[in-house]
C-alpha positions, 0 to 999 in steps of 0.5 A, spaced: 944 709 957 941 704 954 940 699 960 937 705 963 932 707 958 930 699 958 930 700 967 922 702 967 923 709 968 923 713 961 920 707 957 913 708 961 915 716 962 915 717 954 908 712 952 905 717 957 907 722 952 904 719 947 895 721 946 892 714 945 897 709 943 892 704 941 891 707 935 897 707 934 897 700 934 891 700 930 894 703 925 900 698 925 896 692 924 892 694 918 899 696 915 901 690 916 895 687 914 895 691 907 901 688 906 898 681 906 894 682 900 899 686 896 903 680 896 898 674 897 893 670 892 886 673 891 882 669 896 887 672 902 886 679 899 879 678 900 881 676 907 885 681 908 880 686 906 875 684 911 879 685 916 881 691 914 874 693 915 872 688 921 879 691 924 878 699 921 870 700 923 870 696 930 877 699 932 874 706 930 868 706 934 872 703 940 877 709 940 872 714 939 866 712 943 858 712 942 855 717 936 855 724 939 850 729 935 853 734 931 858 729 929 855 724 924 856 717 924 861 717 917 866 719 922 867 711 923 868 709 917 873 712 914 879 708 917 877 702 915 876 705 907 882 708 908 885 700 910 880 698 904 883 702 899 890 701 901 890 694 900 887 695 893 891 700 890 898 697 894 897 691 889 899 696 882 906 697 886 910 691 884 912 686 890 918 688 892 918 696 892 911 695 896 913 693 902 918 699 903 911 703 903 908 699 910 911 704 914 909 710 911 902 707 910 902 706 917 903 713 919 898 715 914 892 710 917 894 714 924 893 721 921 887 719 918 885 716 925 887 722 928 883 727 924 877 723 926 878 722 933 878 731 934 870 732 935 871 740 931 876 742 925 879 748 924 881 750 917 887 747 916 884 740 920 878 741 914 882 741 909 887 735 910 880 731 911 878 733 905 884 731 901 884 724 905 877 723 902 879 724 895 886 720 896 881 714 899 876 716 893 883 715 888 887 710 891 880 704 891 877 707 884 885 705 882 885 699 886 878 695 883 880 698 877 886 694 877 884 688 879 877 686 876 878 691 870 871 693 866 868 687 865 868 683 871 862 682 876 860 685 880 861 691 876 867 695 878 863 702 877 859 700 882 863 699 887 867 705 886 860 709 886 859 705 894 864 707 896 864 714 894 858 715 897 859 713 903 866 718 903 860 723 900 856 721 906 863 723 911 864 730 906 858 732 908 857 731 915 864 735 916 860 740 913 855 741 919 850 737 915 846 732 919 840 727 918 836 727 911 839 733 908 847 730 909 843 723 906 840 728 901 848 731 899 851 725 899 846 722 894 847 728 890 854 729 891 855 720 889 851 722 882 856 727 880 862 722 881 858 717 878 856 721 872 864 722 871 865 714 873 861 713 867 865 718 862 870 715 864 869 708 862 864 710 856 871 714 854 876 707 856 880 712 859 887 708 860 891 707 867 890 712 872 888 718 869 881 715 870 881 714 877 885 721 877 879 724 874 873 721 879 877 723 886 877 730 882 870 730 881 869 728 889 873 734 891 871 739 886 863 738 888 865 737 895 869 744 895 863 747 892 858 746 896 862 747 902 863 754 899 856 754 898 854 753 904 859 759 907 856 764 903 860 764 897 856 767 890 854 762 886 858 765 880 864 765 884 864 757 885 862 755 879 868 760 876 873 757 881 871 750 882 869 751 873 876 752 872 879 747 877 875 741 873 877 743 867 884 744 868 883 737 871 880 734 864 885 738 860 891 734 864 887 728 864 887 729 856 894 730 855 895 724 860 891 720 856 894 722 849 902 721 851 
């Protein structure tokens, strides 16, 4: 059975199956590329990073072609922070238990790739988008924090607030915005993650509540607007997304305490 399978027949029969499997491989090689830098020295993290942006970006415009109105250009940098993240927040877990997660890692990278390479979303596509961000939002903001702590240069706050604000950018461009208005709400929406960034380190919140708190803000303010947007009460979505932030602070309290 399996000569037959390796014959050339159903080996080719069943990669014709499968939608674009050079991003696939994409994906693979910035697994594997993560798990370089949570293994290796500093200077090889650095390394690794840039590939993973070099690789992430260049692959993510290959696969998806040239920019198209309507659909932003965001779009293409989402692997390559998604890649970013991973390798930063990778080094936290310890050696030996990290490399179990490659596969894993690997097939989250392809379904974030997969998201951005549909050209619409339907609701539930939405919501795994925005749920990516915030995990991408979540995963760096702990990862810089835990490689470069407080004090470091530059600023780890900054780097957080750069990258946020990209994946703001991408937020608001998967809500139909586009040019300066989608420019404009990224700015907006960045303030407000960097309002609690701020908090954040004022309060020296320790381990990963912080980080927890910040990809918080980043969902709540992006959920918001995306309610607003769709013709909800400005009561309604300052009741809802109110008290979904302040049930996110009172765990965020409790798990700064114990």
């Amino acid at each position: 059975m399996i000569a037959r399978m390796l014959s050339g027949r159903r080996v080719p029969a069943a990669l014709q199956r499968v939608d674009r499997p050079q991003a696939i491989a994409l994906s693979i090689v910035l697994a594997v590329t993560a798990a370089v830098g949570w293994l290796a020295s500093p200077f090889v993290l650095a390394v690794a990073v840039a590939i993973q942006l070099a690789a992430g970006g260049l692959g993510a415009v290959a696969l998806m072609g040239p920019s198209r109105p309507g659909l932003g250009i965001g779009r293409y940098t989402t692997l390559a922070l998604a890649g970013v993240s991973a390798t930063l927040a990778g080094r936290l877990i310890p050696g030996g238990v990290s490399l179990l997660f490659v596969p894993l890692l690997a097939v989250m990278l392809w379904a974030v790739l997969w998201l951005e390479l549909r050209a619409s979303f339907e609701t539930a596509e939405r919501t795994a988008l925005d749920l990516a961000l915030t995990a991408i939002l979540f995963a760096a903001a702990a990862g810089i924090a835990g490689l470069l702590g407080n004090d470091a240069w530059p600023p780890p706050l900054g780097l957080v607030l750069l990258i946020g604000l990209v994946l703001a950018l991408r937020n608001a461009e998967a809500r139909g915005e586009g040019g300066v208005q989608a420019v404009g709400q990224a700015l907006l929406h960045g303030l407000a993650i960097g309002q609690v960034a701020v908090a954040v380190v004022v309060l020296r919140i320790p381990g990963l509540v912080g980080p927890a708190l910040v990809a918080l803000a980043f969902y709540v303010w992006g959920g918001a607007a995306d309610s607003l947007g769709g013709g909800a009460t400005p009561r309604s979505v300052a009741l809802e997304f109110g008290s979904l932030a302040l049930l996110g602070v009172i765990v965020a309290i409790l798990m700064a305490q114990a």
